[in-house]
Structures are given as structure tokens and as C-alpha cells.
MMTF fields as JSON, N, C-alpha, C and O atoms, coordinates in Angstrom:
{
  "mmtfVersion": "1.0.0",
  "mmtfProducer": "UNKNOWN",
  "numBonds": 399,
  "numAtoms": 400,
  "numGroups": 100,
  "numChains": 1,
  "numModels": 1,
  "chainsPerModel": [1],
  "groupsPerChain": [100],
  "chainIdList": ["A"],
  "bondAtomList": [4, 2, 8, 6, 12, 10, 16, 14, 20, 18, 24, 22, 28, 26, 32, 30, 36, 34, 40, 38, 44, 42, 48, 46, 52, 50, 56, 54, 60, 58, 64, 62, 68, 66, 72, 70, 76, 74, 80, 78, 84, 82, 88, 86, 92, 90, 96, 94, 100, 98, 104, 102, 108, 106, 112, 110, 116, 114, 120, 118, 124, 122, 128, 126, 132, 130, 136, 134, 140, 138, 144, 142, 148, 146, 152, 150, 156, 154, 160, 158, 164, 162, 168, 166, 172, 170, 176, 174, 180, 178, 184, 182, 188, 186, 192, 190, 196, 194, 200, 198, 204, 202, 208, 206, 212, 210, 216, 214, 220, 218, 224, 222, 228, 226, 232, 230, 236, 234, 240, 238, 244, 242, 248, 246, 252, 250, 256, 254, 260, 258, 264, 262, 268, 266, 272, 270, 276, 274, 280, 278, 284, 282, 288, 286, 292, 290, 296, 294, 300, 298, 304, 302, 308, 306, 312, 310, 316, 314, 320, 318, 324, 322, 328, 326, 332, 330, 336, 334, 340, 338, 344, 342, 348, 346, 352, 350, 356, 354, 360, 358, 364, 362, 368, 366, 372, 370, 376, 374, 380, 378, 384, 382, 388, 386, 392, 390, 396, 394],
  "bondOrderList": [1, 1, 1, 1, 1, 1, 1, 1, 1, 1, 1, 1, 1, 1, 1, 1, 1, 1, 1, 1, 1, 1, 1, 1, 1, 1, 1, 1, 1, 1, 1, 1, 1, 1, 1, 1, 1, 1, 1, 1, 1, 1, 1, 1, 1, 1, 1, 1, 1, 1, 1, 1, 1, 1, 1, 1, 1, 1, 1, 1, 1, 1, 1, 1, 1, 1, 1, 1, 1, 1, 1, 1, 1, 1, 1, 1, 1, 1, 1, 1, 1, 1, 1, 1, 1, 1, 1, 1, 1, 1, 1, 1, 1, 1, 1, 1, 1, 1, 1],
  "groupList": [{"groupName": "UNK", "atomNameList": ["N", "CA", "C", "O"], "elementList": ["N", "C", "C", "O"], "formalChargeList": [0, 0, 0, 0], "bondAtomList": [1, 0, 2, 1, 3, 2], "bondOrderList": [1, 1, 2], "singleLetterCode": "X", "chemCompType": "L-PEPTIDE LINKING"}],
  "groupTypeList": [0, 0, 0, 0, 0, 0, 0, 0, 0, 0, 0, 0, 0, 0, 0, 0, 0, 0, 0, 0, 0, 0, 0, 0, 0, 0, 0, 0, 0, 0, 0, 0, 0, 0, 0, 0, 0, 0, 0, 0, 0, 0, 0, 0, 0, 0, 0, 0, 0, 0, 0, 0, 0, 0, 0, 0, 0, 0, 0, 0, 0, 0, 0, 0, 0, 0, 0, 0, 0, 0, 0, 0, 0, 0, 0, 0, 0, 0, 0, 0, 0, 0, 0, 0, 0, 0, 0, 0, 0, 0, 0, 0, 0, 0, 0, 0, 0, 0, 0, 0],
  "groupIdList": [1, 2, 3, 4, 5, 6, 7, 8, 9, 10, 11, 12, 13, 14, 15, 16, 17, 18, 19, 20, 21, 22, 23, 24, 25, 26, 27, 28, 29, 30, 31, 32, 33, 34, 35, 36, 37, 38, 39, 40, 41, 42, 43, 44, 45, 46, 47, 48, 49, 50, 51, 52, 53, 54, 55, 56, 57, 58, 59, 60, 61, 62, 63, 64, 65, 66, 67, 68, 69, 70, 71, 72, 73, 74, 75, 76, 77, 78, 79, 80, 81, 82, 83, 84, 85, 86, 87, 88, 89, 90, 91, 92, 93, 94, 95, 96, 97, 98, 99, 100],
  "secStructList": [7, 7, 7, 7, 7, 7, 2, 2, 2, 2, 2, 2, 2, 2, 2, 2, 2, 6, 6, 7, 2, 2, 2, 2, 6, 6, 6, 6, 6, 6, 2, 2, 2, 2, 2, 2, 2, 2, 2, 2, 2, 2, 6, 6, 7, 3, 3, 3, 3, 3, 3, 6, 6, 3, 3, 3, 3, 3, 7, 1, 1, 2, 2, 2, 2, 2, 2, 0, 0, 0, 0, 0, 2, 2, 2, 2, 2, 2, 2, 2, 2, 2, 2, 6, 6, 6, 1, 7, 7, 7, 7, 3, 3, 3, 7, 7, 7, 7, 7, 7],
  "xCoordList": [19.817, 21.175, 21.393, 20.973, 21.943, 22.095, 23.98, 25.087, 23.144, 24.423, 26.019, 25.965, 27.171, 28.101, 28.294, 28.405, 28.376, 28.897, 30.269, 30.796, 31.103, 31.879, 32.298, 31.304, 33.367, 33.95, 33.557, 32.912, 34.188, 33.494, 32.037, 31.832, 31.094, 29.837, 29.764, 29.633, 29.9, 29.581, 30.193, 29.713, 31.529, 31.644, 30.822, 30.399, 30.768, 30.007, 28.514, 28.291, 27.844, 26.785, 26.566, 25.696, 27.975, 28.32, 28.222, 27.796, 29.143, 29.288, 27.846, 27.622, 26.85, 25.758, 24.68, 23.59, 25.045, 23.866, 24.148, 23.183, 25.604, 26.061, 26.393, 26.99, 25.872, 26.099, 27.164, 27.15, 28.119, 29.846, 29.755, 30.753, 28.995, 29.299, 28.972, 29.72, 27.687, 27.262, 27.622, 27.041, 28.671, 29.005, 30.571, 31.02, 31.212, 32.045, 31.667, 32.283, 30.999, 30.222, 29.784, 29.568, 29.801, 29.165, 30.548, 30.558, 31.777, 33.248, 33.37, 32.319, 33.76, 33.875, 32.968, 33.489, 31.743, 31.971, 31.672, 30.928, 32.566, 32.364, 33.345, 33.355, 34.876, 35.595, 36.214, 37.031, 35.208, 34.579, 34.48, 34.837, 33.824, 32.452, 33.772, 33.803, 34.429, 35.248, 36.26, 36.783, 36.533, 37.447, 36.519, 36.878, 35.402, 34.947, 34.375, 34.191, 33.903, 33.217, 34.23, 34.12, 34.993, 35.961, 35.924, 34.987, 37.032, 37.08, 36.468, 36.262, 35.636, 34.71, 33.262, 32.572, 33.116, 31.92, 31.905, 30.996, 33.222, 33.577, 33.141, 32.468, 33.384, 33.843, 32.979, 33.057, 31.344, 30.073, 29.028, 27.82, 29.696, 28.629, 29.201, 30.293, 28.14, 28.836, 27.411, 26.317, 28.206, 27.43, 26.926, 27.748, 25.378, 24.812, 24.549, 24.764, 24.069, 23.865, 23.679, 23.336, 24.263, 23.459, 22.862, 23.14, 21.782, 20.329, 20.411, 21.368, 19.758, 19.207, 19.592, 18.901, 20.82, 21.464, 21.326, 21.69, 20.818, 20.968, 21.364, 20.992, 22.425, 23.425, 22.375, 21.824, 22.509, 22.381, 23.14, 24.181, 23.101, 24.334, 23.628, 22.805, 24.148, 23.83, 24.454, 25.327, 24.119, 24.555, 24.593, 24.041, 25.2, 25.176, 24.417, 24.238, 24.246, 23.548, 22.602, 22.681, 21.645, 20.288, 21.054, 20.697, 22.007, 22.922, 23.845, 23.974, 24.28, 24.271, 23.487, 23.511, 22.744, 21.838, 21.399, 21.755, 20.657, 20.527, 20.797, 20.17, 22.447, 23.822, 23.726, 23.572, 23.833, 24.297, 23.112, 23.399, 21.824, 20.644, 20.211, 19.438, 20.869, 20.573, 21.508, 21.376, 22.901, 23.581, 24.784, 25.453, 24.931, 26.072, 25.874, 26.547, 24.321, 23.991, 24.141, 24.508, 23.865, 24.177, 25.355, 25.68, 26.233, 27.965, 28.729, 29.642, 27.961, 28.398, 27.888, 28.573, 26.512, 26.041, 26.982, 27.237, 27.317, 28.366, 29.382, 29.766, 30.374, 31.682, 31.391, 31.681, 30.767, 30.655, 30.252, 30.59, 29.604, 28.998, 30.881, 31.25, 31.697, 32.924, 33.713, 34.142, 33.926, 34.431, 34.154, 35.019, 33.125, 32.632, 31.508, 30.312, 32.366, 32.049, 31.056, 29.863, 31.62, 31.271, 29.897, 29.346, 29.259, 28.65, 27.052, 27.069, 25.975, 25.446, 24.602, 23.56, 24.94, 24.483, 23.301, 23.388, 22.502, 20.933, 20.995, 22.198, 20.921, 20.757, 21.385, 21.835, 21.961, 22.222, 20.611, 19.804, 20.762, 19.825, 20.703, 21.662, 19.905, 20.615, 19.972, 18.742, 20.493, 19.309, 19.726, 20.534, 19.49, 19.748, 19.856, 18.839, 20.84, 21.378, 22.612, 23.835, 21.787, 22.778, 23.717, 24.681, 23.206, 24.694, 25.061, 24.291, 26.382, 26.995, 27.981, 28.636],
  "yCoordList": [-19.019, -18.751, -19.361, -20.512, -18.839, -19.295, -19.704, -19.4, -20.725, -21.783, -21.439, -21.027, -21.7, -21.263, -21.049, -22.046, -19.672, -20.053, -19.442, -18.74, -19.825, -19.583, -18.023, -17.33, -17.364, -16.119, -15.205, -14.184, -15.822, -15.109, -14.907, -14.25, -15.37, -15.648, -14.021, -12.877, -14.507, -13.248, -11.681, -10.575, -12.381, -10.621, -10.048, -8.905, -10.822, -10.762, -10.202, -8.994, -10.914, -10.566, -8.622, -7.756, -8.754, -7.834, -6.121, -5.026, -6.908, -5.939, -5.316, -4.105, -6.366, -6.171, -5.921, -5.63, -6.055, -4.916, -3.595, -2.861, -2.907, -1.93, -1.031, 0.046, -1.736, -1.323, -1.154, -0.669, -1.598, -1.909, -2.373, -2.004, -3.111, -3.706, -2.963, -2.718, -2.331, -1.563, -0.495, 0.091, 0.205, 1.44, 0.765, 1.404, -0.115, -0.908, -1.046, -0.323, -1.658, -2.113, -0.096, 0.28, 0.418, 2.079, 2.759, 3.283, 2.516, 3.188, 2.058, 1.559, 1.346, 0.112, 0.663, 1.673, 0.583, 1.069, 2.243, 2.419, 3.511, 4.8, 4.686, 5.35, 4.105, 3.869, 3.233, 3.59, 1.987, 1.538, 2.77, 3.038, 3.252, 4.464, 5.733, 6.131, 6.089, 6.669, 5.991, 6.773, 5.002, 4.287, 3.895, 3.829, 3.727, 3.272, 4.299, 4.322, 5.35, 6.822, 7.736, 8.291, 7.826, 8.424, 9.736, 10.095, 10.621, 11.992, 12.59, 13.399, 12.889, 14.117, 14.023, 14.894, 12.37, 11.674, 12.094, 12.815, 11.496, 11.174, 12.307, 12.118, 13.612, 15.023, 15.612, 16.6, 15.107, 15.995, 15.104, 15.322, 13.885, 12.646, 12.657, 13.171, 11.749, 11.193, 9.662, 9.41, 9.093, 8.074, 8.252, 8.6, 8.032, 8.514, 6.846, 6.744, 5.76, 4.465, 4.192, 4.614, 2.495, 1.302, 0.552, 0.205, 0.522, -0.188, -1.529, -1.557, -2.472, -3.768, -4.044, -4.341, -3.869, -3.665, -2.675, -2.713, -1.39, -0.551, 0.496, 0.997, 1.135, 2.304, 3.658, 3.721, 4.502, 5.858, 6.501, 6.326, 7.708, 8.635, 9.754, 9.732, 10.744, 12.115, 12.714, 12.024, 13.964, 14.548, 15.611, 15.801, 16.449, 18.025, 18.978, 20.172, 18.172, 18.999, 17.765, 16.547, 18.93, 18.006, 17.422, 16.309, 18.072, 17.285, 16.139, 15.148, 16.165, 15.059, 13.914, 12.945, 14.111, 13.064, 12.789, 11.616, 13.186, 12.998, 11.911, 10.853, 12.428, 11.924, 10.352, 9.237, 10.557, 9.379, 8.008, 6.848, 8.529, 7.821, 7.238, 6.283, 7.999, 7.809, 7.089, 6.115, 7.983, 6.735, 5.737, 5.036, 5.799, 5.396, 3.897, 2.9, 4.535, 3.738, 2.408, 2.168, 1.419, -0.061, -0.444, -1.458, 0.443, 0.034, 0.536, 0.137, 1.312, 1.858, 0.663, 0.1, 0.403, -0.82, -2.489, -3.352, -2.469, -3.984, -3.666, -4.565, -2.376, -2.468, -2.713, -3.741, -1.625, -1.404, -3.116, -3.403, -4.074, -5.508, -6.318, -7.034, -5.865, -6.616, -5.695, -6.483, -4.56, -4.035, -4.579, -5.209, -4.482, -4.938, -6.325, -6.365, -7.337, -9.022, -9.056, -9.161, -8.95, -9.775, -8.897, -9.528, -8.102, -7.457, -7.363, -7.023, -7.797, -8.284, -6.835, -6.498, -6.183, -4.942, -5.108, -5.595, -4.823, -4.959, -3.531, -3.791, -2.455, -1.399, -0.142, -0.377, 1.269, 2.352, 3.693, 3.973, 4.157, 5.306, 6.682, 6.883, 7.61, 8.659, 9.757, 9.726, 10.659, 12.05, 12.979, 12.865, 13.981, 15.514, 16.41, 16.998, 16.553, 17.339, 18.457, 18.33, 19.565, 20.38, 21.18, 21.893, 20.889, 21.419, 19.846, 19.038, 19.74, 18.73, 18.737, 17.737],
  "zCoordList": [88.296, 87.864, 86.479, 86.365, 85.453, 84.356, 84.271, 84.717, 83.214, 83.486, 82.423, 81.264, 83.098, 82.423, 81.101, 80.388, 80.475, 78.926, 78.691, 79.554, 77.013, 77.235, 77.337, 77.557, 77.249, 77.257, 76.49, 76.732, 75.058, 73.697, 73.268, 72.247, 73.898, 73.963, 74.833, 74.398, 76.059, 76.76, 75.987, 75.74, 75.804, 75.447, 73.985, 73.813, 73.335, 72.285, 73.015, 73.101, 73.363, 74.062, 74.755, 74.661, 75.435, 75.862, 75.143, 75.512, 73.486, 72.41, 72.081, 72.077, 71.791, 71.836, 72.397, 71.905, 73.611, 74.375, 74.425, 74.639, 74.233, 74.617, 72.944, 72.917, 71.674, 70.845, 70.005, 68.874, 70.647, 70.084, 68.99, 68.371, 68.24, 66.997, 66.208, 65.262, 66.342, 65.48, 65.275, 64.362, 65.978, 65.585, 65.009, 64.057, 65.344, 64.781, 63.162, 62.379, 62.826, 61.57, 60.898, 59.745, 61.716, 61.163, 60.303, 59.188, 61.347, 61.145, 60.468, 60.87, 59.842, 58.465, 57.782, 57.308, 57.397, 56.512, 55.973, 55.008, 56.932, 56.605, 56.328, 55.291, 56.52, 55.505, 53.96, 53.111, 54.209, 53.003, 51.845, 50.698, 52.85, 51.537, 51.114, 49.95, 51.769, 51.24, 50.246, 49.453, 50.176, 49.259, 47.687, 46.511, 48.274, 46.776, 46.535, 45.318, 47.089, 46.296, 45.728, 44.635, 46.356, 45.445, 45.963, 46.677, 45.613, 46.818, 46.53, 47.435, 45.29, 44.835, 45.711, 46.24, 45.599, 45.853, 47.434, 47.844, 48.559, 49.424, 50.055, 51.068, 49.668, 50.143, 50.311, 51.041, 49.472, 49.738, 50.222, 50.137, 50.837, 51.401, 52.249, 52.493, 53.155, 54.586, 54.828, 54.323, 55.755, 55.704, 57.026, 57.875, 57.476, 58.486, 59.494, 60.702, 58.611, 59.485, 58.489, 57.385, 59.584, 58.842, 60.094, 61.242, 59.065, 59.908, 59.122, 58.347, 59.135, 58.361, 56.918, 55.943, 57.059, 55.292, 54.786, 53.61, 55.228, 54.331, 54.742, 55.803, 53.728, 54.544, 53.633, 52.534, 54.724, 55.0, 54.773, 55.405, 53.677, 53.311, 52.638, 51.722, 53.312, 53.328, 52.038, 51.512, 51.417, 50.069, 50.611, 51.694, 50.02, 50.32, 48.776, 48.537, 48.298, 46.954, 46.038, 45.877, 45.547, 45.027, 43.66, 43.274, 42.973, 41.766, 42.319, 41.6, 43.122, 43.589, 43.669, 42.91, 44.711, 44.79, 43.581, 43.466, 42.211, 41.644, 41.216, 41.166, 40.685, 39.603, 40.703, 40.206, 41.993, 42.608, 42.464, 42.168, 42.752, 42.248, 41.276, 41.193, 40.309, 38.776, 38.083, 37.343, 38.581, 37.506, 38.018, 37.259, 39.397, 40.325, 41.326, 41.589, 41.72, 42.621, 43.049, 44.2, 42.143, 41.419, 41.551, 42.168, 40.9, 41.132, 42.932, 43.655, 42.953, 44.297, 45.279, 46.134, 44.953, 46.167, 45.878, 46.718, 44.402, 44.486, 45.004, 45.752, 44.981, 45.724, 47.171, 47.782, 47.669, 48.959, 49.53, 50.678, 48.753, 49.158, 49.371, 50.302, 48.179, 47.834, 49.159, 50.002, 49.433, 50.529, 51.588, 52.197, 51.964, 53.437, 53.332, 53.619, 52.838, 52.681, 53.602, 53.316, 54.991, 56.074, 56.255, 57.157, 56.013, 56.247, 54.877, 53.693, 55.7, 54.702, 53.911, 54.472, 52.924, 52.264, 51.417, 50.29, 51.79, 50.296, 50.103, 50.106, 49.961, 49.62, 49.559, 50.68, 49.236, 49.583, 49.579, 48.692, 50.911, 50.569, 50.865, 51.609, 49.892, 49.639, 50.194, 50.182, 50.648, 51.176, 51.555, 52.477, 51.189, 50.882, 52.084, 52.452, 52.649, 54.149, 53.804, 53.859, 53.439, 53.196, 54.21, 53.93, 55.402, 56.671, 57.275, 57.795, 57.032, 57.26, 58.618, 58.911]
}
């Protein structure tokens, strides 16, 4: 029998076996990503996961991805770090899914 812990422990525990945080942490910052991409940006991306710091986000066109790779990327990965503090961000990857 394992020995009493407290409440918040368990439910936490809880969150995390059952995946709650992480899709918690997914909707943050898929709203994040809409605030700092901006509606043009917002409107032909979507953010697919975040795995191990690094968010996943879909494009709907290869000029896109491009433009976003090339000249965005950098500033897009410091907001999104200043948006979502608590959340530790090393990277954005980008990738080309044209049915959304």
C-alpha cells in the first residue's frame, strides 16, 4: 500500500496519466499562436502539437512556409516564449498540409 500523499499531488498525477495537461498546454498555446501570428498568418496555420518544446504547425501553402521559415520564424519563437512563460518553448516546426 502506498503511503498517503497530498490531494494536489494526486490530481496532478491524475492530469497526467490521463493527458489533461497536455492537451491543456496544446489549447494555450493554440491560442497563443493566434495572437502573435496575426490573422493572415493565423488563418492558413494551425498548430498541430507540442511535444518537448517544440510546437508543430501546419501551413496551407509552400509560400508560406517559406516566408514563415525564412523570415518570421525567430520573432515568432520569442513571442510565443513571452506568451506562454510557463511553458518551456525551444523551437517552432513548420510543415506543409494543404487540407486543413
Amino acid at each position: 500500500m502506498r503511503d498517503p500523499q497530498p490531494l494536489s499531488a494526486a490530481i496532478s498525477e491524475l492530469f497526467a496519466k490521463r493527458g489533461l495537461a497536455a492537451r491543456r498546454g496544446n489549447e494555450e498555446v493554440a491560442v497563443a499562436w493566434r495572437r502573435v501570428a496575426g490573422e493572415r498568418i493565423a488563418r492558413d496555420s494551425r498548430i498541430l502539437s507540442l511535444r518537448d518544446g517544440t510546437i508543430h504547425i501546419s501551413v496551407t501553402s509552400s509560400a508560406l512556409l517559406n516566408e514563415l521559415v525564412s523570415f518570421h520564424s525567430q520573432q515568432l519563437l520569442a513571442d510565443m516564449q513571452t506568451e506562454c512563460s510557463e511553458i518551456e518553448l525551444k523551437q517552432l516546426r513548420f510543415q506543409l498540409k494543404t487540407s486543413q
